[in-house]
N, C-alpha and C positions, 0 to 999 in steps of 0.2 A: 504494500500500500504506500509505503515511503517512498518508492521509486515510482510510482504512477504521479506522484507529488511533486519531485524532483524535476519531472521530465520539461513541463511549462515551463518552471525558471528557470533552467537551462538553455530550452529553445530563446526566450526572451533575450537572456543573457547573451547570446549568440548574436540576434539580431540588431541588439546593441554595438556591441564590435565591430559590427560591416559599418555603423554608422559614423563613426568615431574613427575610421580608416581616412575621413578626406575633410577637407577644410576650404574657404570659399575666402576669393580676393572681391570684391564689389567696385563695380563703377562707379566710382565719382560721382557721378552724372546722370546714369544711368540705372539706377539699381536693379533693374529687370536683366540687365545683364552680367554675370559670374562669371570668374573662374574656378571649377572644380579641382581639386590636384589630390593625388595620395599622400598619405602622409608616411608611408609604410617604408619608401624609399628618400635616399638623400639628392638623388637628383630624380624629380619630382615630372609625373606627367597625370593628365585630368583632361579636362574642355572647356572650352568656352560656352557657357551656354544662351539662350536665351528663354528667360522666363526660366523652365525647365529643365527645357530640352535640348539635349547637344546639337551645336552648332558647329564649332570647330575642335580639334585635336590642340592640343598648350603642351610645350614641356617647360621647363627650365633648371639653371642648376650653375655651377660654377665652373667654370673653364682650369686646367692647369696653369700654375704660374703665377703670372699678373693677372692675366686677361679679364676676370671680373667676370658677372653676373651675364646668364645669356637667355632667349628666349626665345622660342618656335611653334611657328602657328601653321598650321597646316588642315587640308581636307579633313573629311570623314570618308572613307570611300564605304560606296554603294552595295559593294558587293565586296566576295573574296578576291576577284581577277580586278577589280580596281587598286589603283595607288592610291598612294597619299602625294596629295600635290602641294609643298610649301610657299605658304601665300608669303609669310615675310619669318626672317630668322635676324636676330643678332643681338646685341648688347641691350638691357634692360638697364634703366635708370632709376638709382635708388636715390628720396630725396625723404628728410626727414624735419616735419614740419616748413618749414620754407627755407629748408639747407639742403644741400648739393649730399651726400652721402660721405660715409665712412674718408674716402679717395678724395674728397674735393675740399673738406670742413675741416679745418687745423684741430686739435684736440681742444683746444685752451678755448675756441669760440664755438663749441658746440653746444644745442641746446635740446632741451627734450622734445618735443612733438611726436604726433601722428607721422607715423610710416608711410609711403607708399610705394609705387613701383609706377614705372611709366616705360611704353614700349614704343619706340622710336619709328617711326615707316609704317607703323600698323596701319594705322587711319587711310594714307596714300596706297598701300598695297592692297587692303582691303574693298577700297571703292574698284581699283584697277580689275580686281578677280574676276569684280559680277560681269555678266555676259554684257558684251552693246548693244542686244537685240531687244530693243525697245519692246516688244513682245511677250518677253520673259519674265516673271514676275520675279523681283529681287534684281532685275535688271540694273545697269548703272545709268541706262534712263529712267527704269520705272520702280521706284527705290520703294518698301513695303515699309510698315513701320517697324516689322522686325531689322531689316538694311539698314534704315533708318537711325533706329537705336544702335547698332551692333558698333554703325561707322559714327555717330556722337561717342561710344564710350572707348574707341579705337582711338581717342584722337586727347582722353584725359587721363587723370590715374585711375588706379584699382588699388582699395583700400583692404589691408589681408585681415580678417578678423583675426582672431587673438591669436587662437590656433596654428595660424597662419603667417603670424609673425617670423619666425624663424625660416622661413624663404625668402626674406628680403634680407639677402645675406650682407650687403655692406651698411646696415645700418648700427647706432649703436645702441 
């Protein structure tokens, strides 16, 4: 009888964990639009999403050396025999409250604030992806207000909740 007992807080307990695996950056801007990422690994991938639903593929994580913070935004592909097609890749910019990050703020003039992260070219690569075929919906003439929103929050920061603090690796 103790194990028919056992068994619900167990399953609960489980499904707890799956939730507690992934942690969300928010738009600035935009709050309908997320980044999802695992927390389970140190260089980190998730989506982009909107509202709920994935939209695009996100990685990031820190490069060897100097090189600093990086970031890759890519498809979703449709099927198995589809790729993934990277819409924009490269250095992410960490700014803390209205200071330049870890690399850029002397120690002696650093101040506390809000974290965030800013990706550089997204906004510009982003509008570029959608099709020209004025036809298409999501088009980059016929923009939805999902486009809409995706390429407003492409263009500000993304604020990591708590959890998510520790991927904004040059802050202090």
């Amino acid at each position: 009888m103790r194990r028919l007992f056992l068994i619900p807080l167990l399953l609960g307990f489980a499904s707890s964990v799956q939730a507690k695996d992934t942690c969300t950056f928010t738009s600035q801007y935009q709050p309908e639009v997320t980044i999802e990422v695992s927390t389970k690994y140190p260089m980190t991938s998730g989506y982009i999403k909107y509202k709920v639903s994935p939209v695009f593929n996100f990685s990031t994580g820190v490069q060897n050396g100097y090189g600093g913070q990086y970031f890759s935004i890519s498809t979703i592909p449709n099927s198995s025999t589809d790729e993934r097609e990277t819409i924009v890749s490269g250095h992410a910019v960490t700014v803390v409250g209205d200071q330049a990050s870890s690399k850029g703020t002397p120690e002696n003039k650093r101040k506390k604030g809000q974290k965030k992260l800013f990706f550089p070219k997204f906004g510009l690569n982003y509008y570029y992806s959608l099709s020209p075929d004025v036809n298409e919906p999501d088009s980059r003439f016929n923009l939805t207000k999902k486009s809409i929103a995706i390429l407003k929050a492409a263009e500000g920061f993304w604020i990591p909740s708590k959890k998510c603090e520790k991927y904004v690796y040059y802050a202090w």
